[in-house]
N, C-alpha and C positions, 0 to 999 in steps of 0.2 A: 267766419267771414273770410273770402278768400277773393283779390280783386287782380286781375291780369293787367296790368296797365302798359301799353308800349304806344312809345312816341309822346311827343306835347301834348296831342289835339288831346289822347287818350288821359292824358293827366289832366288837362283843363277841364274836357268834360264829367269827370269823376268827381274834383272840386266843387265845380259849379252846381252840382245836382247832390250830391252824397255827405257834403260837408258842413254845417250848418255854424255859424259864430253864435255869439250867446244870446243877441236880440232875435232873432229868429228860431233861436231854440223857445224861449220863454213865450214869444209868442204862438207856436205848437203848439206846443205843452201847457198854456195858458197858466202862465205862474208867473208873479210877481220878482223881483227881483229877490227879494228876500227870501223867498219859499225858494228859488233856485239857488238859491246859496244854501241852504239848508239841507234840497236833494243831492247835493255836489258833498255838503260834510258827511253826510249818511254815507256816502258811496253808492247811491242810489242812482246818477247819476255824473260819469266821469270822463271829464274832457280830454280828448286827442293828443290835444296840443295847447301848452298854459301859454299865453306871451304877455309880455307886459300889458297890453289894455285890452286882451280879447283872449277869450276861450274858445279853441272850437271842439264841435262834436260830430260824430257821426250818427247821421239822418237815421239809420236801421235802429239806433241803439234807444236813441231817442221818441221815434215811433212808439219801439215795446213798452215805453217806460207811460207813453200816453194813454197808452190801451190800459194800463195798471191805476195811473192816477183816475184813469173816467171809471174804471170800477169802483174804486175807494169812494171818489167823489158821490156815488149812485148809492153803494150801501151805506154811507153816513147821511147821505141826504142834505151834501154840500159842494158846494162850487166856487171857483173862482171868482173871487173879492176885486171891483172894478171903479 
């Protein structure tokens, strides 16, 4: 991944669209808080940037991991617990 950023607007824009906190990742990803804590100890999925009350991730990284869990979820013949 390789991102050119120059000026604010360019940084703003990039956050806004490419960066995701932890409640908008899980809900992507459709996973519980638990199961995301779980892909985070695996190194399955690994955030940007830790701060004290928020994780963020990048959207790209997050996507591929989506396209992975709807496989698994498809060949085990399970989903997302609501």
């Amino acid at each position: 991944m390789e991102f050119n950023l120059r000026g604010r607007k360019a940084l703003e824009d990039f956050f806004s669209t490419e960066i995701l906190g932890a409640a908008e990742t899980r809900e992507l990803l459709d996973v519980s808080k638990q199961r995301m804590g779980q892909l985070k100890e695996s190194g399955r999925l690994v955030p940007i940037k830790v701060l004290p009350r928020e994780n963020l991730f990048v959207r790209e990284e997050v996507l591929k991991l989506k396209v992975e869990l709807a496989e698994i979820r498809k060949t085990k013949g399970t989903g997302p617990k609501k």
